[in-house]
C-alpha positions as CSV (number, residue, x, y, z in Angstrom):
1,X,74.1,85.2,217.8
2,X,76.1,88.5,216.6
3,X,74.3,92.0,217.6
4,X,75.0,95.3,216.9
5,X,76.5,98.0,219.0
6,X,74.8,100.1,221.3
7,X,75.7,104.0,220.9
8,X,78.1,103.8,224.1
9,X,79.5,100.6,222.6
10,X,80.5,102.3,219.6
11,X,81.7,105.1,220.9
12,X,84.2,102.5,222.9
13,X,85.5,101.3,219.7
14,X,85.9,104.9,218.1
15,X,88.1,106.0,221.5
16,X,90.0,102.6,221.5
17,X,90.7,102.4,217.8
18,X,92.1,106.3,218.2
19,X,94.6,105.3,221.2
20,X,95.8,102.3,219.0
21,X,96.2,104.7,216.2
22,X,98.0,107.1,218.2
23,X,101.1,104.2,218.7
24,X,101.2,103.2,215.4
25,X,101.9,104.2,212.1
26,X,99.4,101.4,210.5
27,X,95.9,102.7,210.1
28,X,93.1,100.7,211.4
29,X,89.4,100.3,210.0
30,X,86.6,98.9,211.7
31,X,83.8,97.8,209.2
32,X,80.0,96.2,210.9
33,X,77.7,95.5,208.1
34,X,74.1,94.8,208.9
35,X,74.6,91.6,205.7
36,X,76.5,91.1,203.0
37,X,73.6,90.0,200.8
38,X,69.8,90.4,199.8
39,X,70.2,86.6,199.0
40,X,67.1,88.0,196.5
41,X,67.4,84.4,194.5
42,X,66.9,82.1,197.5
43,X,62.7,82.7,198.1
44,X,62.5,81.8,194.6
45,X,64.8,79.2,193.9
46,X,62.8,77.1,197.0
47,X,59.0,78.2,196.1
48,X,60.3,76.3,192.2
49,X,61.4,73.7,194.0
50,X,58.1,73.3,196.4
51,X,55.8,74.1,193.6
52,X,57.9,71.2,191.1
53,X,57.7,68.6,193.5
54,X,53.8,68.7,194.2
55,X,52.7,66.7,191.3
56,X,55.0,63.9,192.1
57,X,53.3,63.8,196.0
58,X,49.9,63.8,194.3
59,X,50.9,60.8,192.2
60,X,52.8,59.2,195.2
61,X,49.6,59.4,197.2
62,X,47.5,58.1,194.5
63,X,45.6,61.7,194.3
64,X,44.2,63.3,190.7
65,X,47.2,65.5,189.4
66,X,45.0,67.2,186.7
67,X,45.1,70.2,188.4
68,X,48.0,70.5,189.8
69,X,49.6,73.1,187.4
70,X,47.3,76.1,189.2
71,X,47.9,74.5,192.5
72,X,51.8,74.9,191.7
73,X,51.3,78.4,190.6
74,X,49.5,78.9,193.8
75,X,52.5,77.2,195.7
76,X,55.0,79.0,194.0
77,X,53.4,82.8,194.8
78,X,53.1,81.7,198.1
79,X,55.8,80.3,199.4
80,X,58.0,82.9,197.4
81,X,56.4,85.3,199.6
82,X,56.7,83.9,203.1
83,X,60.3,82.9,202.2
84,X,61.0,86.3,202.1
85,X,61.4,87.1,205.4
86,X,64.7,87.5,206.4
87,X,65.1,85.1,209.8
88,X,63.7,82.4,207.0
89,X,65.3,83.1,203.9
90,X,69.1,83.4,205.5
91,X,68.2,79.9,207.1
92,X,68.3,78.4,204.1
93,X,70.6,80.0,202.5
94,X,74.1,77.3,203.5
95,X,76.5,78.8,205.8
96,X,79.4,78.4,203.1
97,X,77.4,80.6,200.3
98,X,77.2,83.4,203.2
99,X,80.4,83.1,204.3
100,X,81.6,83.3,200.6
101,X,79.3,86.4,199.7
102,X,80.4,88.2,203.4
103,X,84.2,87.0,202.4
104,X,84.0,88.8,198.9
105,X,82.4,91.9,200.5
106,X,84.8,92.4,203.1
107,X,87.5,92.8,200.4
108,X,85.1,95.1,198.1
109,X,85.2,97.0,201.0
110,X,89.1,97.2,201.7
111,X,89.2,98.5,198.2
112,X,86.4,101.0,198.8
113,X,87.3,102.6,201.9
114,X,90.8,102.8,200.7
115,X,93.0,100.6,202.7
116,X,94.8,100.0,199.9
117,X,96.2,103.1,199.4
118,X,98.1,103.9,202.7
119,X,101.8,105.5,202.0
120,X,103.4,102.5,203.2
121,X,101.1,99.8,202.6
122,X,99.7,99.4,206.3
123,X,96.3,99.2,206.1
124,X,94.6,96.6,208.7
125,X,90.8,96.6,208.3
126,X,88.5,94.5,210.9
127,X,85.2,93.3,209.0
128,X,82.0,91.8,211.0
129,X,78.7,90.9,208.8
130,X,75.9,90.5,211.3
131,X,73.4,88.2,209.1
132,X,76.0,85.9,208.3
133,X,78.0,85.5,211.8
134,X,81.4,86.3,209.5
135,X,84.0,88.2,210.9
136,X,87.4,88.8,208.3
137,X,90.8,91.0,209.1
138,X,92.0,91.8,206.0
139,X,95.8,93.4,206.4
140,X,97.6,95.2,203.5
141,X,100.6,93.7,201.7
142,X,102.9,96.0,204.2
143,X,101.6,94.3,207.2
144,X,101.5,90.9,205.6
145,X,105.4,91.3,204.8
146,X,106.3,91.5,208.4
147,X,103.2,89.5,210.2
148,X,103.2,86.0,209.1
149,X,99.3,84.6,208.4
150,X,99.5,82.2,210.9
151,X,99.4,85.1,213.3
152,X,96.8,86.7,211.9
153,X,94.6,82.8,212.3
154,X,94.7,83.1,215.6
155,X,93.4,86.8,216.3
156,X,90.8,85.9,213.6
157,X,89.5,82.7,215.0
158,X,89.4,84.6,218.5
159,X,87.3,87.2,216.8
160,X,84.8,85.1,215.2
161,X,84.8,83.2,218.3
162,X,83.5,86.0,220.5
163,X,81.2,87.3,217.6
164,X,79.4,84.1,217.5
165,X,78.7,83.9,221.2
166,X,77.2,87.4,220.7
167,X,79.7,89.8,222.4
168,X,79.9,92.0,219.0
169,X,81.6,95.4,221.3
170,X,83.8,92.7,223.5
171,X,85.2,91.0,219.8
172,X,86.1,94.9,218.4
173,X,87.6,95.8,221.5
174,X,89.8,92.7,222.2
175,X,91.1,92.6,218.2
176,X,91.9,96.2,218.5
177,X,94.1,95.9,221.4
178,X,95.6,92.8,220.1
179,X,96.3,94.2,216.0
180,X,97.7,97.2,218.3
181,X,100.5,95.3,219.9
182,X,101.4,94.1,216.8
183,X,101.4,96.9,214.4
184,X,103.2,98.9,217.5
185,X,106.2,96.0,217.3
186,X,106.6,96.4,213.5
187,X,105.2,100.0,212.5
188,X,105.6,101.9,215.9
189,X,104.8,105.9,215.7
190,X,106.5,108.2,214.1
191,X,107.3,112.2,214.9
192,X,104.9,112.8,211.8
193,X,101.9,110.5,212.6
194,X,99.4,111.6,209.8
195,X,95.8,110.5,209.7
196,X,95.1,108.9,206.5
197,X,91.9,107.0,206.9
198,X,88.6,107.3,209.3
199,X,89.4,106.2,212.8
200,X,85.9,105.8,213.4
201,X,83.3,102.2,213.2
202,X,81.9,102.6,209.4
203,X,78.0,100.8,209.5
204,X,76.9,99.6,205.9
C-alpha cells in the first residue's frame, strides 16, 4: 500500500526536485493527492442493489415477502451508511473506474498548475493518487517531441511499481533523478535559467 510523506520525506523531494531543476531548462512538478474521487455514487448504487435483491431471497427461501418493501428501505438506509466508509467504499469501487477517475485528474491538474504554459513547452509533471495506488507522468508536447513514449513506459511502470510496494518518498526520489537525466540530455541549462513553476511537492 501507497503512504504519504513524512515532513523530512518531503522536504527530500522539494531539495532533490530543486538540484534537477538547477540542470535543466524543463520544469518539474510533483503532484501527491490524498484521492482523486469521493466515489459519492458507489454506497448507494450497492445499498439499491442489496435492498432490490431481498425479496427474491425471501421467495427463494420460501419466506412471506409481504413485508419486504420496509425491510428494503431499512436495508437501503443501512447499508448506504456503512458503505460509506472510505477503506469499504473504494473496495468496491473496480480498480479500472479509479484508475480512470485518478487518470483524468492527473491531466486536470497539468492544466491547472500550468504545465502547459512553459515558454518552450517543457513541462514534466509526476502525479501519485494515494486511494487509488495510480501514479501518471504527464510530459508537455516539448518533451514528448524529443523523448519517445516508450521511454517514458518504463520510468512509469518503475514508479507505480515502487508506489504499490509502499515506498511513496523512494518512488519521487528515484523518478526525479531519472526525468533529470533525461531532460539534462535534451533541455540542459541555460545562462538564463528562470523559475517558471513551483519547485516544491503540491498536496491536494
Amino acid at each position: 500500500m501507497s503512504r504519504n510523506l513524512t515532513i523530512q520525506e518531503k522536504q527530500q523531494v522539494n531539495e532533490r526536485i530543486r538540484e534537477v531543476e538547477a540542470l535543466t531548462n524543463a520544469e518539474l512538478v510533483t503532484v501527491i493527492a490524498q484521492s482523486s474521487d469521493d466515489y459519492r455514487y458507489i454506497p448507494a448504487l450497492w445499498a439499491a442493489v442489496f435492498a432490490l435483491s431481498f425479496p427474491g431471497l425471501l421467495l427463494l427461501f420460501g419466506q412471506d415477502a409481504s413485508y419486504a418493501y420496509q425491510w428494503q428501505v431499512l436495508i437501503f438506509l443501512v447499508s448506504a451508511l456503512i458503505l460509506q466508509w472510505r477503506p469499504i467504499k473504494l473496495l468496491l469501487v473496480p480498480r479500472y473506474i479509479k484508475h480512470q477517475r485518478a487518470s483524468r485528474y492527473a491531466h486536470e491538474l497539468f492544466f491547472i498548475e500550468g504545465l502547459h504554459l512553459t515558454k518552450d513547452n517543457t513541462g514534466v509533471m509526476l502525479f501519485v493518487s494515494l486511494d487509488e495506488q495510480y501514479a501518471e507522468i504527464i510530459a508537455d508536447h516539448g518533451i514528448n517531441q524529443k523523448v519517445d513514449q516508450q521511454t517514458w513506459q518504463a520510468l512509469i511502470d518503475t514508479f507505480v511499481s515502487t508506489i504499490r510496494d509502499g515506498k511513496t518518498a523512494l518512488a519521487y526520489l528515484k523518478t526525479i533523478d531519472a526525468c533529470g537525466e533525461l531532460l539534462k540530455e535534451h533541455y540542459p541549462a541555460k545562462n538564463k535559467n528562470p523559475n517558471e513553476l513551483p519547485d516544491h511537492l503540491i498536496e491536494v
